[in-house]
C-alpha positions as CSV (number, residue, x, y, z in Angstrom):
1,X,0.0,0.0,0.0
2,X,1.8,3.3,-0.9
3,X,0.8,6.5,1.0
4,X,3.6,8.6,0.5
5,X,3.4,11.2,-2.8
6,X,5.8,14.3,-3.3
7,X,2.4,16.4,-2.2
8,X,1.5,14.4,1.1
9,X,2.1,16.5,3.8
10,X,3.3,15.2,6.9
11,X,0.1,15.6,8.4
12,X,-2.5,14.2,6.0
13,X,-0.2,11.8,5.6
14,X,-0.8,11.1,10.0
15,X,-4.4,11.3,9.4
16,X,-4.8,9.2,6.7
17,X,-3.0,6.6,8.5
18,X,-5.2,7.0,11.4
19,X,-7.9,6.2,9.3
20,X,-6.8,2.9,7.8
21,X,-5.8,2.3,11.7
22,X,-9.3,2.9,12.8
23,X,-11.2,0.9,9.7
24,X,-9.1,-2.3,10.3
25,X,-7.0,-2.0,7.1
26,X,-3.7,-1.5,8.8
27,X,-2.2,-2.6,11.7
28,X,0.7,-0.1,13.3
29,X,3.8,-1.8,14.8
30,X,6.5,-0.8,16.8
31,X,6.3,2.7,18.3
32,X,7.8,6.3,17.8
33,X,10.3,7.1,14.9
34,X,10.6,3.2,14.0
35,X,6.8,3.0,14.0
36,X,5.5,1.0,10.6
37,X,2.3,0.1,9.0
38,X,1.2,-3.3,7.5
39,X,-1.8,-4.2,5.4
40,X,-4.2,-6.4,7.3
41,X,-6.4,-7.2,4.4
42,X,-5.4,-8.1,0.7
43,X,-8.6,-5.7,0.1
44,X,-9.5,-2.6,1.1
45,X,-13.0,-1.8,2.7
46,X,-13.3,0.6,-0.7
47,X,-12.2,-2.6,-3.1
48,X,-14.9,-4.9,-0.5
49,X,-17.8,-2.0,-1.1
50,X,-16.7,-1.7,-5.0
51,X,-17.0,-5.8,-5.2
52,X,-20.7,-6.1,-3.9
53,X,-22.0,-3.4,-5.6
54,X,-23.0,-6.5,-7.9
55,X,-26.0,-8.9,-7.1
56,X,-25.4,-12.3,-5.8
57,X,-26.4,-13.5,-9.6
58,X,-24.0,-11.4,-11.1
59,X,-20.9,-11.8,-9.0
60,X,-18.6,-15.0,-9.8
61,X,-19.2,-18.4,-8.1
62,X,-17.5,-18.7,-4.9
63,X,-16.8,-22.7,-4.4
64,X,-15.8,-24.0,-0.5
65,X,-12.1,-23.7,-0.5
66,X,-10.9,-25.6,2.2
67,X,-7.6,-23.7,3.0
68,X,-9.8,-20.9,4.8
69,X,-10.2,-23.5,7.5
70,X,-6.4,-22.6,8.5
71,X,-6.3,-20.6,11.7
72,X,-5.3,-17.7,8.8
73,X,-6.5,-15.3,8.0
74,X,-8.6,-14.7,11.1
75,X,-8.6,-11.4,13.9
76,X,-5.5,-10.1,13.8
77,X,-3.6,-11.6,17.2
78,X,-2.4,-8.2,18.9
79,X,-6.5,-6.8,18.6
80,X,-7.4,-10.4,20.0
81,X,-5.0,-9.7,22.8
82,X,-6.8,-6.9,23.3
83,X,-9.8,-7.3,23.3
84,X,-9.1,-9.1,26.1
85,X,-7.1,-6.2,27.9
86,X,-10.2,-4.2,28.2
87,X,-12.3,-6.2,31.3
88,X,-11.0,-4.5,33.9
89,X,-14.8,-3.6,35.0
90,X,-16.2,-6.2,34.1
91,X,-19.3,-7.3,36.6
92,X,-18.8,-11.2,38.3
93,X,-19.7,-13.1,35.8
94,X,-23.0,-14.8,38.3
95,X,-26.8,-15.2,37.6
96,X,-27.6,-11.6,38.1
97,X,-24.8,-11.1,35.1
98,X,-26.5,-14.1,33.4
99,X,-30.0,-12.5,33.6
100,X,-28.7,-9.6,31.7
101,X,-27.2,-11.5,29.1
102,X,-29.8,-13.8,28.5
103,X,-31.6,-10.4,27.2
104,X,-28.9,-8.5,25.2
105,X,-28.1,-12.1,23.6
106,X,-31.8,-13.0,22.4
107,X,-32.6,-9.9,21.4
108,X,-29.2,-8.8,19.5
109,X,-29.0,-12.5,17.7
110,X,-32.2,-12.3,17.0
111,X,-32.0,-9.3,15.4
112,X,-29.1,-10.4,13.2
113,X,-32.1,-13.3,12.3
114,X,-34.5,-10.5,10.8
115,X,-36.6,-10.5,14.3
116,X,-39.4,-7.8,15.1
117,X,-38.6,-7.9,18.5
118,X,-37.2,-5.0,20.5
119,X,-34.9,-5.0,23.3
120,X,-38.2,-4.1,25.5
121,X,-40.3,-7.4,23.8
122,X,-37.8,-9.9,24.1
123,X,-37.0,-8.4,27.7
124,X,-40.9,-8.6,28.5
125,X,-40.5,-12.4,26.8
126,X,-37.6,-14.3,28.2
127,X,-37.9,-12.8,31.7
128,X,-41.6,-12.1,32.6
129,X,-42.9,-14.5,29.5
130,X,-45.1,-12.3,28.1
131,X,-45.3,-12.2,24.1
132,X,-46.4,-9.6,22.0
133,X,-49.7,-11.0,20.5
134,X,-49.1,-8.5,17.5
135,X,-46.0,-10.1,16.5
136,X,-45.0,-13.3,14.7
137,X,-45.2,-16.6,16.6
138,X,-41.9,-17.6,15.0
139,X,-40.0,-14.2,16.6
140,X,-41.2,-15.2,20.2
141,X,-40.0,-18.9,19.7
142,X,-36.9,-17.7,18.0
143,X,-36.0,-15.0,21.1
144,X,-37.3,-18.5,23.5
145,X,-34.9,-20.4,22.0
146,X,-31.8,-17.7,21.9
147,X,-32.4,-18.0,25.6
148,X,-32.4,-21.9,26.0
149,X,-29.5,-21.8,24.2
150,X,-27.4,-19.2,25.9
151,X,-28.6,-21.0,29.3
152,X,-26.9,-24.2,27.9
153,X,-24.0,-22.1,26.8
154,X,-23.8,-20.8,30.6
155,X,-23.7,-24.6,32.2
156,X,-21.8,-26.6,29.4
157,X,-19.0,-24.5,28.5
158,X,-16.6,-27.5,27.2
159,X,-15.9,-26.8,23.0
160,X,-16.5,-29.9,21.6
161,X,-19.0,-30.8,18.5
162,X,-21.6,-32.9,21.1
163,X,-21.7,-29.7,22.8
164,X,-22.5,-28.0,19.6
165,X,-24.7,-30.3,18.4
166,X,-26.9,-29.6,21.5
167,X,-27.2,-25.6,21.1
168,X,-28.0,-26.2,17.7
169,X,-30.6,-28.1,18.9
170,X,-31.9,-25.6,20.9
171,X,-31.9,-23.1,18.7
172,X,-33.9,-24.6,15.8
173,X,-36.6,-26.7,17.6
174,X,-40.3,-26.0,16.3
175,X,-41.5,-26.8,19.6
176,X,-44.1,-28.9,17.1
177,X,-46.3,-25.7,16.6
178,X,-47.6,-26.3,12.9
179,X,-47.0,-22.8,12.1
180,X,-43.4,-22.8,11.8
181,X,-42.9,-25.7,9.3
182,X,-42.1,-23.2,6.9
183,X,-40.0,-20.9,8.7
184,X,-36.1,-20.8,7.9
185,X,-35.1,-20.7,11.5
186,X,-36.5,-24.4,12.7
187,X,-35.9,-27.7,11.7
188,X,-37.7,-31.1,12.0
189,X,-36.5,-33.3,14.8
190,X,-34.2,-35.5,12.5
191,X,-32.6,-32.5,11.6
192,X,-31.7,-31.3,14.8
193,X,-28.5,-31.3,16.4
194,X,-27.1,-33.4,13.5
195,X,-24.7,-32.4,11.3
196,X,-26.3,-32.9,7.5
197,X,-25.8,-35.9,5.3
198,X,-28.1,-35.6,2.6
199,X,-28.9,-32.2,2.5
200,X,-27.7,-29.6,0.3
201,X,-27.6,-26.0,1.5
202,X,-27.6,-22.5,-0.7
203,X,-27.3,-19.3,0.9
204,X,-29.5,-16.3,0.0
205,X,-27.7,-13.9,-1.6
206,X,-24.7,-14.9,-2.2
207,X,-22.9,-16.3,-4.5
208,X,-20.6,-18.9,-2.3
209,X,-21.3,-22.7,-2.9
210,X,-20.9,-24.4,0.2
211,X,-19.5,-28.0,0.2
212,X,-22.0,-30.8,-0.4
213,X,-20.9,-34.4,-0.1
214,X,-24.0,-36.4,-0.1
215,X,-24.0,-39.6,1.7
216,X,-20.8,-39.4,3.6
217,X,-19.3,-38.0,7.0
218,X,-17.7,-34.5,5.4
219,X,-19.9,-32.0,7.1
220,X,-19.4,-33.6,10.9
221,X,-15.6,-34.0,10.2
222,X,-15.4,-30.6,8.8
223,X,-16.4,-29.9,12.2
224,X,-14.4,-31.8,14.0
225,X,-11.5,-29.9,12.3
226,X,-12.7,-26.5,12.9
227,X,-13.3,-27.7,16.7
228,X,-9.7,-29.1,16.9
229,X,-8.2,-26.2,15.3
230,X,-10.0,-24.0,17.9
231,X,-8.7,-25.6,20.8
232,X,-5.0,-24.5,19.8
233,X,-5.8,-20.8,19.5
234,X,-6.0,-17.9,22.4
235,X,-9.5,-17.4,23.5
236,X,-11.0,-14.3,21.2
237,X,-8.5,-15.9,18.3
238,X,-11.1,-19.0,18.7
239,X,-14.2,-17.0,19.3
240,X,-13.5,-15.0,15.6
241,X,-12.5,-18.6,14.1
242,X,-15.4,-20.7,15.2
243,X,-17.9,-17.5,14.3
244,X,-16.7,-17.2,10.7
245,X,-15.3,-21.4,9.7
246,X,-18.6,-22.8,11.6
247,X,-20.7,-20.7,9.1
248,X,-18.6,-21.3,6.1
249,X,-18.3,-24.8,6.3
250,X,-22.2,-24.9,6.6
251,X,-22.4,-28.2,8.6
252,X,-26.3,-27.9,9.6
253,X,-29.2,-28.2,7.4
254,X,-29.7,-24.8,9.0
255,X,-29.0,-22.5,11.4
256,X,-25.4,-22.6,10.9
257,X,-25.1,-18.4,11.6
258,X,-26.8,-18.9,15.1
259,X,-24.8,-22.2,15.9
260,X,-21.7,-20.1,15.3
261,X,-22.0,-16.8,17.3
262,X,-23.0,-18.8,20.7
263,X,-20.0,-21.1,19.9
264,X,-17.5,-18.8,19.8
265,X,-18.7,-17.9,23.2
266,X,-17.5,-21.0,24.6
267,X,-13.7,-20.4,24.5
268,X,-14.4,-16.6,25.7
269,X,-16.5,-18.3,28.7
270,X,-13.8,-21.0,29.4
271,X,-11.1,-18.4,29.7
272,X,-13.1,-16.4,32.1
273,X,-13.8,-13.0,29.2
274,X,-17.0,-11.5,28.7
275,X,-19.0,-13.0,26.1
276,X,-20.1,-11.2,23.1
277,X,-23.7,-11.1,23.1
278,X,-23.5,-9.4,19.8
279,X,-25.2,-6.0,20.6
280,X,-25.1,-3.1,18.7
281,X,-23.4,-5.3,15.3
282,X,-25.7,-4.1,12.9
283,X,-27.5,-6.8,10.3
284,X,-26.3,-5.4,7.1
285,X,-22.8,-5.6,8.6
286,X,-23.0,-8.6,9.9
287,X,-24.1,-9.9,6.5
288,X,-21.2,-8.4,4.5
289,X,-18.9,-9.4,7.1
290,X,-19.7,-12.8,6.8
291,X,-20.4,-12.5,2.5
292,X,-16.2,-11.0,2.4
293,X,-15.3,-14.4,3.9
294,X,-17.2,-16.7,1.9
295,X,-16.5,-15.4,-1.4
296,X,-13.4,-13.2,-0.6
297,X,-11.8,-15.2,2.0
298,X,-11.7,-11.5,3.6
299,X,-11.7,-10.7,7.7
300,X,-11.4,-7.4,7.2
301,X,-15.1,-6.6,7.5
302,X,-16.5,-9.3,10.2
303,X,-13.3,-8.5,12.4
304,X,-14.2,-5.1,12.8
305,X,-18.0,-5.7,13.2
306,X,-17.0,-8.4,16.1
307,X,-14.9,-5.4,17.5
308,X,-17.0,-3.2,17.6
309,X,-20.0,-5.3,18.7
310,X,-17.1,-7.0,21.5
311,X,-16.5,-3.7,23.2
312,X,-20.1,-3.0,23.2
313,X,-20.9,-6.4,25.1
314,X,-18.2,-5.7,27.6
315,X,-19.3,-1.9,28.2
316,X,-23.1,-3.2,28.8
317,X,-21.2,-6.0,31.0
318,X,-19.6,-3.2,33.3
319,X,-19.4,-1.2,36.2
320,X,-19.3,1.9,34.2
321,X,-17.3,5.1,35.8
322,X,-19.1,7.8,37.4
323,X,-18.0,9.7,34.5
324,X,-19.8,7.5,31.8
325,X,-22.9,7.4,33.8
326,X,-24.0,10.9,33.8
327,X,-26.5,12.3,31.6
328,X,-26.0,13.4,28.0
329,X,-22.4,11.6,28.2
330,X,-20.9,10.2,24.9
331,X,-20.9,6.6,25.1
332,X,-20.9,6.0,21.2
333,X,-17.4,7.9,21.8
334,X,-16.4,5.6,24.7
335,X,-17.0,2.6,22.7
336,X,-15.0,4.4,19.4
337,X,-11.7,5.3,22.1
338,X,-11.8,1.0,23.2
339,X,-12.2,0.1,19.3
340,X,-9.1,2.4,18.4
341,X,-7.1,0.9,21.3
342,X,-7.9,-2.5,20.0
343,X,-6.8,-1.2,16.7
344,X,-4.0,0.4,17.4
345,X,-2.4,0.3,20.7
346,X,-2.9,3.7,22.2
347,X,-4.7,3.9,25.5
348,X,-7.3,6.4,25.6
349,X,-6.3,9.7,26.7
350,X,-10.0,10.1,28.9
351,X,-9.3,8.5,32.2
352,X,-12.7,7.5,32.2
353,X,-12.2,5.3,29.3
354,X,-9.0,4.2,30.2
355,X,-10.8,2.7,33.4
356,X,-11.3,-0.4,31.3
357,X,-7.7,-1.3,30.8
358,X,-7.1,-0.9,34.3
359,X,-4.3,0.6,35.9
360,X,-1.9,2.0,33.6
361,X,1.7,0.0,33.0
362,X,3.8,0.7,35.9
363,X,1.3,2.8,37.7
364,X,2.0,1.2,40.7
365,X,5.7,2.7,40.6
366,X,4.6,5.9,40.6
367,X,5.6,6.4,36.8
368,X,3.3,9.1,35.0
369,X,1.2,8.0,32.7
């Protein structure tokens, strides 16, 4: 990437770099004069933007390619370091922390589903059980089932493909109402918890072709792999891996999306980090986070979008400062001073902010910071 021209100045030249720092699309190393910038990305978000401009129907076929089920590319490993570096208010992690997330999950998964339901519905749902009559059936069972799932998530936190199996269970039972038979988001009993055989899957919109081996074992030991490969990585590495490879490899008849964002809670769960209950990650995002990967083989776009949505999780998670609890105080800006940390390294200059990190390095020496 070249960003020096005989009419850069010195300064535009700073701010553009800031920029790329804060979209993703570089990653700063080192520090002061021997500071340098890397690509992250073979593509640019511009090049990603330019490149679905196209339909699905118009944009070439995109067939599995098993090689993106290497641990690469995937978040980059610094930003997954700290993500984890910014939990230094995080609430105990007990059933009053539980009842909180059992909202923010259902509601902000189910949004990413295409659900009607509001924070306030699936509030009034999964903890007073009262459903909104003027809603569909199949958004109250979907939100139900978010919740099941995140409670087995809670109890069984062990990343292995039985324990899998059993959210994805959970999260596409039909609860044998009639009425969703045709809905995308349930399956029939057979189909549940299994990893498909027979089935072949297409994906709305897109032009990715998932892998389809009729009659044999390939989906469960696709899998298996992705499992295995998790176990080897740091915590949030995992969490980004399983979200994106459990997807792409498609191993359900459906519901593959769902099965993958409460997996890649498990490793942040085992390790003791805040789980991502996805807030605040906006569907359209989401969507062409996970579309760059299929048919790109780009993280570039879902990194960011599980940064963003990450540091939103643990900020709801928290014992926020005094100073972030007032009225008419910037949160949004909050959240945007964590994502450039996890972005670029610098700790955030407000002290209210920086609260998340914790004590600054070598505070307790009585160094400046």
């Amino acid at each position: 990437m070249e960003l020096v021209g005989d009419s850069m100045s010195r300064s535009t030249l700073n701010r553009t770099l800031s920029t790329l720092v804060s979209q993703g699309s570089v990653i700063p190393l080192g520090r002061g004069p021997a500071r340098r910038y890397v690509t992250s990305s073979p593509f640019s978000l511009a090049d990603v933007e330019a490149f679905f401009q196209r339909p699905a129907n118009m944009r070439p076929l995109a067939p599995f390619r098993e090689e993106l089920l290497a641990t690469t590319p995937n978040i980059d490993p610094q930003r997954a370091r700290r993500c984890a570096q910014i939990q230094a208010l995080a609430n105990p992690m007990d059933l009053k922390y539980l009842s909180r997330f059992l909202v923010d999950y259902s509601w902000a998964s189910g949004i990413l589903e295409g659900s009607s339901y509001s924070e306030i519905d699936t509030e009034a749902l999964v903890v007073y059980g009262e459903r909104d009559a003027d809603k569909p059936m199949e958004d109250a069972v979907l939100a139900l089932n978010l919740k099941r799932a995140a409670e087995h998530l809670w109890t069984h936190r062990e990343l292995s493909v039985e324990n899998i199996c059993a959210m994805h269970a959970l999260l596409t039972d039909d609860h044998g109402l009639p009425e969703l038979t045709a809905s995308d988001h349930f399956l029939p009993k057979e189909q549940r918890g299994v990893t498909r055989v027979y089935e072949d899957v297409n994906l709305a919109n897109s032009a990715y072709l998932p892998p389809h081996r009729p009659g044999t074992s390939h989906a469960r030991d696709m899998l298996l792999r992705i499992v295995d490969t998790a176990k080897a990585l740091e915590p949030v590495e995992a969490a980004v891996y399983l979200l994106t490879r459990i997807a792409y490899v498609q191993s359900f008849a459906n519901g593959n999306k769902r099965t993958a964002r409460i997996a890649a809670n498990l490793p942040l769960l085992a390790a003791g980090l805040v789980p991502s209950s996805f807030v605040d990650i906006t569907k359209a995002r989401y969507i062409r986070g996970m579309a760059a990967f299929y048919e790109l083989g780009s993280m570039l776009v879902i990194e960011q979008a599980f940064i963003h949505g990450y540091v939103r999780s643990i900020m709801r998670s928290s014992n926020l400062p005094v100073a972030l609890r007032r009225a008419n105080v910037d949160l949004d800006g909050a959240a945007r001073q964590l994502c450039d940390f996890i972005n670029s390294g610098k700790r955030p200059k407000a002290s209210a902010v920086a609260a998340f990190l914790g004590a600054p390095p070598n505070a307790g020496a009585g160094s400046a910071a």
